[in-house]
Backbone as CSV, one residue per row, in Angstrom:
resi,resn,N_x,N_y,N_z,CA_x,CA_y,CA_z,C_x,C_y,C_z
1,UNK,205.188,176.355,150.312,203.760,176.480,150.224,203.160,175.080,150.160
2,UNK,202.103,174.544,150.749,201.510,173.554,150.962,200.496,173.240,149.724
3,UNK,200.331,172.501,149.313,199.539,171.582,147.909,198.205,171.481,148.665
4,UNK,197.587,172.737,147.834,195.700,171.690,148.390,195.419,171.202,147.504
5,UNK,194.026,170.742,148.107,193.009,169.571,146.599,192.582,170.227,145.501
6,UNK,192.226,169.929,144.635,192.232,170.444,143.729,190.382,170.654,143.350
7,UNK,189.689,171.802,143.722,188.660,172.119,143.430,187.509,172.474,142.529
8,UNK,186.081,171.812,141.811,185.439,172.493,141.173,185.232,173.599,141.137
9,UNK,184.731,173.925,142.330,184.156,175.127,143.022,184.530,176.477,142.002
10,UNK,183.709,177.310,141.880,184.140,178.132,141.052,183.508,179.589,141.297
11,UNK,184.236,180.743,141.142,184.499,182.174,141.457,184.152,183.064,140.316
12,UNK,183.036,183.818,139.820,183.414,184.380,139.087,183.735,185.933,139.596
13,UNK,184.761,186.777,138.954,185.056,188.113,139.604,185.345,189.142,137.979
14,UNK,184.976,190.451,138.323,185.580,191.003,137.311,186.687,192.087,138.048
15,UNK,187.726,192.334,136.913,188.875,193.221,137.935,189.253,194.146,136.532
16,UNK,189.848,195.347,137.168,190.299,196.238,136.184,191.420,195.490,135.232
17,UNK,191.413,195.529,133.949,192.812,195.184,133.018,193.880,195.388,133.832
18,UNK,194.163,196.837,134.077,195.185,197.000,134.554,195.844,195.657,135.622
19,UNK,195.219,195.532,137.022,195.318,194.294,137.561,195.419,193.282,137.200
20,UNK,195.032,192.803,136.154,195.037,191.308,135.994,196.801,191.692,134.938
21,UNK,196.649,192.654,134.253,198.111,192.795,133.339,199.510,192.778,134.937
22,UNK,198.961,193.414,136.375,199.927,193.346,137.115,200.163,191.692,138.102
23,UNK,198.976,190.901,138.182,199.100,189.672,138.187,199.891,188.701,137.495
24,UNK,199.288,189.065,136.136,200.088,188.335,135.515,202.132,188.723,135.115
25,UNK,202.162,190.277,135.272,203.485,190.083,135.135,204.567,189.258,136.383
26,UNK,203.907,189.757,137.356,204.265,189.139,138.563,204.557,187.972,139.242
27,UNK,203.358,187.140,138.444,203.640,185.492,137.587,202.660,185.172,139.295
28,UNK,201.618,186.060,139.908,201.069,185.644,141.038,199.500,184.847,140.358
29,UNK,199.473,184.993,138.392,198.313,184.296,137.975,198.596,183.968,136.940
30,UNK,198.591,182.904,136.637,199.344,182.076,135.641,197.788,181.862,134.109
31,UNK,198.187,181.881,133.124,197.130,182.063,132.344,196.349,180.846,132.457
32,UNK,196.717,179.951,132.701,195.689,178.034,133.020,195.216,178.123,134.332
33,UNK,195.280,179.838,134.820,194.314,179.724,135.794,192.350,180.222,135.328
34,UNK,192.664,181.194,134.329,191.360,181.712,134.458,191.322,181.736,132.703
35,UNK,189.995,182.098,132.609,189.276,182.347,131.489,188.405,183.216,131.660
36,UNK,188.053,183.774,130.559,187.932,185.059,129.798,185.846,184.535,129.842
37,UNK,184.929,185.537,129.626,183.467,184.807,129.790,183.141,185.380,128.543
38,UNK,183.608,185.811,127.938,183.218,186.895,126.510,184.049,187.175,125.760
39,UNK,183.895,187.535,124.376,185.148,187.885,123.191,185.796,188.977,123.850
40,UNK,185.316,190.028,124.494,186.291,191.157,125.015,187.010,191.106,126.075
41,UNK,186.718,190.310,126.571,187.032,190.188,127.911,188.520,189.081,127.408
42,UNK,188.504,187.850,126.388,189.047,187.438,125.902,190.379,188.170,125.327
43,UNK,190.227,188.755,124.583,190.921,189.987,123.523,191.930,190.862,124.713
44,UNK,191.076,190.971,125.530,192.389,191.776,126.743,193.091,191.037,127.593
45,UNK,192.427,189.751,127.776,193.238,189.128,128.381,194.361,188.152,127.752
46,UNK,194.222,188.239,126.361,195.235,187.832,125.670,196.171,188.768,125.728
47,UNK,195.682,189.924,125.240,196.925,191.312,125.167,197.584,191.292,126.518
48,UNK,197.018,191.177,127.286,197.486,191.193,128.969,198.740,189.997,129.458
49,UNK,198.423,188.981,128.757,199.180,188.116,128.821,200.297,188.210,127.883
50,UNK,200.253,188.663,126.483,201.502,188.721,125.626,202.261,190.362,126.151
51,UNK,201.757,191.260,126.821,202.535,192.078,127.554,203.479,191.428,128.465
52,UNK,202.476,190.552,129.301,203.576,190.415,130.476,204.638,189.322,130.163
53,UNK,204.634,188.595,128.971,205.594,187.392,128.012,206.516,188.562,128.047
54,UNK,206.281,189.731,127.314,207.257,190.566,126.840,207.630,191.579,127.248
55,UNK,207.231,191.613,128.351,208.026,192.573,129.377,207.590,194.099,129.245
């Protein structure tokens, strides 16, 4: 895979839990990619991430 530049530019999207819990097990979104815009949104995406740590 080829190295691009590294961009401000910025996306915001919302996606079902479920998805982002199958991203991340998959390791196709790494958690120092995104952030959370709100405490809840926060809160699941932590849980989402210590699921996919633990299988």
């Amino acid at each position: 895979m080829e190295d691009k530049p590294v961009t401000t530019e910025r996306v915001q999207v919302e996606l079902p839990l479920e998805v982002l819990q199958r991203l991340l097990r998959e390791r196709n979104l790494v958690a120092s990619e995104f952030r959370c815009l709100n405490n809840r949104s926060s809160r699941a995406g932590w849980r989402a991430l210590k699921e996919s740590l633990l299988g």
